[in-house]
N, C-alpha and C positions, 0 to 999 in steps of 0.2 A: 369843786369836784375834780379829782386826777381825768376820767372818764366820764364823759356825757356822750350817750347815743340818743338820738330821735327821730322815729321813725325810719330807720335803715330799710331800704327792701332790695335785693338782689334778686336777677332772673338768669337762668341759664337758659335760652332760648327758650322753652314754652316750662322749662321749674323753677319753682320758685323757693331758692335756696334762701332765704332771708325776707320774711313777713313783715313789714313793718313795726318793727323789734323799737325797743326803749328799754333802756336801761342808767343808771348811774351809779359808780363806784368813786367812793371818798380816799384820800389819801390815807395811805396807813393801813388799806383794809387787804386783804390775801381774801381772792373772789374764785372758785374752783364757776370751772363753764362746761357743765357738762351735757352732753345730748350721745343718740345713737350713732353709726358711722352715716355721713353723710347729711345731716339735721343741718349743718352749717354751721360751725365751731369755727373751722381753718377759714372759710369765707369770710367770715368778720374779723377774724383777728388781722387777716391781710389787708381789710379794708381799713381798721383803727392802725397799721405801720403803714399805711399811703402804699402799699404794692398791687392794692385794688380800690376800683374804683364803685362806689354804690350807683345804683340806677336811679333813688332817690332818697329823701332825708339827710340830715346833717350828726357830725360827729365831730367829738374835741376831745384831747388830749393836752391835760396840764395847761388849758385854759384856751388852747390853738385849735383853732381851726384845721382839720385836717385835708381839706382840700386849698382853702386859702393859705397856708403856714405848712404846708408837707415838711419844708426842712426843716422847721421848726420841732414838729412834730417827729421825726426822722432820730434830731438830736437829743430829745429827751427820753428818747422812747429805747431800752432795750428788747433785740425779739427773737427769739429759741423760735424758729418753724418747727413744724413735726420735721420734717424731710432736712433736716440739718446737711447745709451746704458746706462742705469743708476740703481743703486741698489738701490732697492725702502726700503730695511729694514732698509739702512744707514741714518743717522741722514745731516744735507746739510754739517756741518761743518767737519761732520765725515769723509763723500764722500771724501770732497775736500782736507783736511787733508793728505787721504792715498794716494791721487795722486799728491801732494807737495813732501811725503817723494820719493814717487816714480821718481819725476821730483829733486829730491834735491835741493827745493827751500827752502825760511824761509819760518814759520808757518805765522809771519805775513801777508805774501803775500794772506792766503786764506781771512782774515778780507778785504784789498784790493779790491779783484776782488768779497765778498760778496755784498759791497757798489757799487762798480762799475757796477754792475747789478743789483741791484734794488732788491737784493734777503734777503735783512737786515729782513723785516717784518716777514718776513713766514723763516726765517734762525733758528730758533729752532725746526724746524717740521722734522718730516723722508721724504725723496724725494717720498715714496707712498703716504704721505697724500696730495701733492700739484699736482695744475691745472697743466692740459698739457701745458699752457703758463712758470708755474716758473718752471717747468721741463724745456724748453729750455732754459732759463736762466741759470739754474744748470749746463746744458751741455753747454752752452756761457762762463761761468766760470771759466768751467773745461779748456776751449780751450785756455782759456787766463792767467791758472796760471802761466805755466813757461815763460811770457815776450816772446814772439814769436815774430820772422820778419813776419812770413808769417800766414796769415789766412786763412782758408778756410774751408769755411760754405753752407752748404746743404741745403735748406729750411731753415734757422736760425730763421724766422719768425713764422713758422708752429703753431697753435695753440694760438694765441697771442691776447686779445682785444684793438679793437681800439687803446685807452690810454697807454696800452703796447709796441704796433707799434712804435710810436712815439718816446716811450723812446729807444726801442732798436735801430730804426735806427737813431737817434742820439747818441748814444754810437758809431755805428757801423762808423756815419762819423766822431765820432773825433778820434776812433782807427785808421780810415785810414791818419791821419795825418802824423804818422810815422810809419804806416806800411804798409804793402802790404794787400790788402782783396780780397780776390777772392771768391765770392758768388753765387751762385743755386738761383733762385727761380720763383714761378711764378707767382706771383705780378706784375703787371706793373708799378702798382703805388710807390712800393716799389723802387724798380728800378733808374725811373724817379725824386724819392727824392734820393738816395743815392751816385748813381754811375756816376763814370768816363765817363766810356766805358761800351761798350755792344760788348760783342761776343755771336754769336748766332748760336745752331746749330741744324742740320733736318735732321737726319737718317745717322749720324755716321759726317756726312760732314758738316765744318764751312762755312753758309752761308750767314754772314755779322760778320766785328770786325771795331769798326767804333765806334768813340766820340758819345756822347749822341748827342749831338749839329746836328754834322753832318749827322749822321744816320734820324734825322727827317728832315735834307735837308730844312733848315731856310730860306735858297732864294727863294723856291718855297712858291707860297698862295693860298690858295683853297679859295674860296670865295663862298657860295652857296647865290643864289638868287632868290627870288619868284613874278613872275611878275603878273598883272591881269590880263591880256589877252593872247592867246598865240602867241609864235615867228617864224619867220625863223634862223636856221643859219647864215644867211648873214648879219644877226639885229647886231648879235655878234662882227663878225670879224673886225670893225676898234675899236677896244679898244686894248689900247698899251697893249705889254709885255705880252699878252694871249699865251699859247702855249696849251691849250687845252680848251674843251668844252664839258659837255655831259647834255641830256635830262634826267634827275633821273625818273621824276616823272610830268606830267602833265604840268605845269606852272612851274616849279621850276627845274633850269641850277644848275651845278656845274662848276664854270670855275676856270681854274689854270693859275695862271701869274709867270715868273719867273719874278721874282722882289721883295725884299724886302717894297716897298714902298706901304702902303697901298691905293690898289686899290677902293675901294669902293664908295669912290667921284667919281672916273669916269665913274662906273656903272648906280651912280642914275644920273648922268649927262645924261649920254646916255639915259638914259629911258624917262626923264621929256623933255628932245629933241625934243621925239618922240613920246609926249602925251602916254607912259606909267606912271603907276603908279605900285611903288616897294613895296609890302605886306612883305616882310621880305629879309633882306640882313646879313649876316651872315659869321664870318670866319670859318673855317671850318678846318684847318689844320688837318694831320695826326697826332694820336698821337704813341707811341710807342706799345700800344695793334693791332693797326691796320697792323703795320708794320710788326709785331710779326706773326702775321695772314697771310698776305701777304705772306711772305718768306717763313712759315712752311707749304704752302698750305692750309691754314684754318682749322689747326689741332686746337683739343680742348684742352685748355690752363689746 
C-alpha cells in the first residue's frame, strides 16, 4: 500500500477533528478526500506529510512509518497545502532552483516540472507578479520536483480558470499513472473527471470510501416523469424493477428501478395504455454533488 492509516484520532482541545479513521490507498490509484469545511481533510493530510502530529493510531507512507521514518516519509512524499507557502520576491526558476538543491536533485529537473506545468510562459516573472492560478502551479511544481511516489494535494485546483482546470487535471491524471495521488477538494466536477475512489468524510468520521462507479450505485435509475393529468399510486406499481416512488411536485413522479436496463419505454407504455400523455420523461440519476450532500447532511460544500 502507498498509504495505510489505522486508527488516526485527532483532538483539538475538547473537538474531535479525526475519529479513529482507516483507510488504505494502493499505488497507482488517484483518491479524491472529500468532506465539508472543517470535517478534517487538511488535519490528516498534515498528519500523513509529518507536519502534524496524531493523538493516537499509526500511519505509513510508501511503506515508512510516518512517525518513525518522518524523513523518509518527507522524501517520498510530494505536498500542495491548501494555503500554498510561496516567496513572492523569488523569481519561479529561482524558487524552484533552491528547493532542487534542497531535495538534491539536478538543476535540469526544474526546466521539467516548469514544462510539465504550464508554468514556461510567465517562468521569467517573480512568483508576486503572477495569478493565483500560476501560483498553484508554482506550488504543483514544487510538489513534483524531487520524483515523488506519493502525492498529496490540498485544493490543487484553488484559483484556477476554466482552461487551466482542464490542464491541470489532466496532468494530475497522467501523474497518477505511476503514482499514488491523494487529493482535497471541493469540486465535484473535478472529482468525477479525475479520481479513482472517493472517500468521504463528516465531522472527523469516514463516511463512505467506495469506487467512483460504485459510490453513484450504477444499477439503480431514477427516471423523473411528468404526466398530464394526475395519478394514483396504484397507476405505478405494475411496472417492473420499481423499488420506489415519490410525488415531487404536482404531475411529475420520481421513480427508481433497480435495473440497469433503460426503463422509460415502459413508462410511456404504461401511460399511452392508459390514455395518459407523458409531457417530459427524464433520467435523473444521482450525481456525486448530491451524494456528497446526502452523507454530509447538506453541509455547504
Amino acid at each position: 500500500m502507498s498509504i495505510e492509516v489505522r486508527g488516526i484520532t485527532k483532538k483539538y482541545g475538547s473537538q474531535v477533528a479525526l475519529n479513529n479513521i482507516s483507510f488504505s490507498v494502493k499505488k497507482g490509484e488517484i483518491v479524491g478526500f472529500l468532506g465539508p469545511n472543517g470535517a478534517g481533510k487538511s488535519t490528516l493530510m498534515k498528519i500523513l506529510t509529518t507536519y502534524l502530529s496524531s493523538d493516537s493510531g499509526s500511519a505509513w507512507v510508501g511503506g515508512n512509518d510516518i512517525v518513525q521514518n518522518s524523513d523518509k516519509v518527507q522524501f517520498i512524499t510530494g505536498y500542495l497545502p491548501e494555503h500554498n507557502p510561496l516567496y513572492l520576491d523569488m523569481y519561479i526558476r529561482e524558487y524552484l532552483s533552491f528547493n532542487a538543491s534542497v531535495y538534491k536533485v539536478k538543476k535540469s529537473r526544474v526546466e521539467e516540472v516548469i514544462q510539465l506545468t504550464g508554468l514556461t510562459p510567465e517562468s521569467h516573472k517573480k512568483i508576486g507578479q503572477l495569478s493565483k492560478g500560476y501560483r498553484q502551479r508554482v506550488g504543483l511544481a514544487n510538489a513534483l520536483l524531487h520524483n515523488p511516489e506519493v502525492l498529496i494535494l490540498d485544493e490543487p485546483t484553488t484559483g484556477l480558470d476554466p482552461n487551466q482546470l482542464v490542464e491541470i487535471r489532466q496532468l494530475i491524471k497522467n501523474i497518477g499513472k505511476d503514482k499514488t495521488v491523494f487529493l482535497s477538494t471541493h469540486i465535484m466536477q473535478e472529482v468525477e473527471a479525475i479520481c479513482d475512489r472517493v472517500i468521504i468524510i463528516n465531522k472527523g468520521n469516514i463516511v463512505a470510501d467506495a469506487k467512483l462507479s460504485d459510490l453513484k450505485d450504477s444499477s439503480k435509475q431514477i427516471v423523473e416523469v411528468e404526466f398530464d393529468l394526475r395519478i394514483e399510486e396504484q397507476f405505478l406499481q405494475g411496472l417492473p424493477n420499481l423499488v420506489s416512488y415519490e410525488n415531487t411536485f404536482d404531475f411529475i413522479w420520481e421513480l427508481t428501478f433497480d435495473t440497469q436496463k433503460d426503463m422509460r419505454p415502459a413508462i410511456f407504455d404504461l401511460a399511452h395504455d392508459n390514455g395518459l400523455k407523458i409531457l417530459q420523461l427524464n433520467h435523473k440519476n444521482k450525481n456525486l454533488e448530491t451524494i456528497f450532500r446526502e452523507l454530509t447532511k447538506s453541509e455547504i460544500v
